[in-house]
C-alpha positions as CSV (number, residue, x, y, z in Angstrom):
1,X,0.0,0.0,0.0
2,X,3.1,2.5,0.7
3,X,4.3,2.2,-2.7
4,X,0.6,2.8,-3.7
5,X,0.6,5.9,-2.3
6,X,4.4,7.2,-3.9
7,X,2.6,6.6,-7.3
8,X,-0.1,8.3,-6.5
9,X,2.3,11.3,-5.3
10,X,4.2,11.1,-8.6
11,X,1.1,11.0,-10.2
12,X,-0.3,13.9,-8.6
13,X,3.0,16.0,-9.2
14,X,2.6,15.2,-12.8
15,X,-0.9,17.1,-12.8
16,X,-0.1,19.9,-10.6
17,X,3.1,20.4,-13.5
18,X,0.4,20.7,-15.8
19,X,-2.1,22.6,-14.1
20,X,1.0,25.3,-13.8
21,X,1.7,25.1,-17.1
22,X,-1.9,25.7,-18.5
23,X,-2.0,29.0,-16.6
24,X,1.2,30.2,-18.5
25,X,-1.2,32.4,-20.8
26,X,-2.8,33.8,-17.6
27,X,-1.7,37.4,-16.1
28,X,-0.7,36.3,-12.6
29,X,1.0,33.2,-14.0
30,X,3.3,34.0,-11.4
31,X,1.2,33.0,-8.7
32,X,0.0,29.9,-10.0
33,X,3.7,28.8,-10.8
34,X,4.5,29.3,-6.7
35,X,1.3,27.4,-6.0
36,X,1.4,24.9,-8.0
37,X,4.9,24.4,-7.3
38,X,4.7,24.2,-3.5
39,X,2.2,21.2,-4.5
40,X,4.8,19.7,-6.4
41,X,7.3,20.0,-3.9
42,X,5.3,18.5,-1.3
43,X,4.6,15.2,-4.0
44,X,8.2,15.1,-4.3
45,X,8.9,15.3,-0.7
46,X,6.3,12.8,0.3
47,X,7.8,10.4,-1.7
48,X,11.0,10.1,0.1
49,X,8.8,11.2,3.0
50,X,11.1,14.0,4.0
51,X,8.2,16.9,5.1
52,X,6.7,16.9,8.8
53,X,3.0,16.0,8.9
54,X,1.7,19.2,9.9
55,X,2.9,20.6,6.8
56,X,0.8,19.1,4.7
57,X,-2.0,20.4,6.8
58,X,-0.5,23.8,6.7
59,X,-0.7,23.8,2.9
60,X,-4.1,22.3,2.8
61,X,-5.1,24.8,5.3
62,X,-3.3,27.8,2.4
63,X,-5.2,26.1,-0.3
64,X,-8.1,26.1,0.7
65,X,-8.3,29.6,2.5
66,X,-7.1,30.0,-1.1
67,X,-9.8,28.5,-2.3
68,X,-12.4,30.4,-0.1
69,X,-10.5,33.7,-1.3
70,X,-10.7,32.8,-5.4
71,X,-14.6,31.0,-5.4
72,X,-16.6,33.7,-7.7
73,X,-19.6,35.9,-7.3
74,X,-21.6,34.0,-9.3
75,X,-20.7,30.4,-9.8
76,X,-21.6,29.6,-13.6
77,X,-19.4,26.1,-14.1
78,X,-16.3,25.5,-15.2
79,X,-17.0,25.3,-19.1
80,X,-16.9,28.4,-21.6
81,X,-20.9,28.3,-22.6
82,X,-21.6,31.7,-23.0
83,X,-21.2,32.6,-18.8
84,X,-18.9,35.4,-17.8
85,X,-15.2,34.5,-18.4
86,X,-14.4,36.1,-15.0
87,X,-16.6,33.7,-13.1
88,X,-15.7,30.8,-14.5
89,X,-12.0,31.3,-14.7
90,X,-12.3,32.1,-10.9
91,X,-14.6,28.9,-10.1
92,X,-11.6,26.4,-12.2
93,X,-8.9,28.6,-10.2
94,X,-10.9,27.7,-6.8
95,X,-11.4,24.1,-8.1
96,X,-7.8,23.4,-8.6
97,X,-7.0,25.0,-5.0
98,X,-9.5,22.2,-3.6
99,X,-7.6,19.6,-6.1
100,X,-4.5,20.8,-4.2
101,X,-5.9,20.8,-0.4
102,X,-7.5,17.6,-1.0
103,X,-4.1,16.1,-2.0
104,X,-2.3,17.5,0.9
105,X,-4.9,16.1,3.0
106,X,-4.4,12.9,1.7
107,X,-0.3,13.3,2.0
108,X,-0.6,14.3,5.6
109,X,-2.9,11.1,6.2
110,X,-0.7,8.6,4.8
111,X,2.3,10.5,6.6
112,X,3.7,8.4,9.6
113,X,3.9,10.7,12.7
């Protein structure tokens, strides 16, 4: 089940690589490369399980204050079908902050003590 678990992490980092690099057309691309990265960071980490536990609750904590701090106005889905670009830009950004806490979650349950 441990080894499970690392492929999972590698598997996650993979995305969260992605998920930066499909905001590189965005204007705070910036951002989403530090946030992203930290996710990737903490894969890497948990794979040789060099972080504390109660960092991975820290980050999931971030992300999803994060998360709270990007959710739109008006939620209209996460597809362009003629909704406000803003909103639904904002609702995938909050999304992929719950992707993240939800993984760090998951990190900091599988972490031994």
């Amino acid at each position: 089940m441990k080894v499970f678990f690392k492929i999972l992490a590698f598997a996650f980092g993979g995305y969260f690589v992605w998920a930066a690099s499909v905001n590189a057309n965005d204007q705070d691309a910036t951002l989403w490369y530090f946030i992203y990265g930290a996710a990737v960071v903490a894969s890497l980490l948990f794979i040789v399980n060099a972080l504390p536990k109660m960092v991975y609750m820290i980050l999931a904590v971030l992300f999803v204050i994060g998360g709270i701090l990007f959710w739109p106005e008006t939620y209209e889905g996460l597809s362009i079908d003629g909704g406000d670009i803003k909103n639904i830009e904002e609702g995938r950004e909050a999304l992929g902050l719950g992707i993240n806490a939800l993984v760090m979650l998951l990190y900091w349950w599988r972490t031994p003590k």
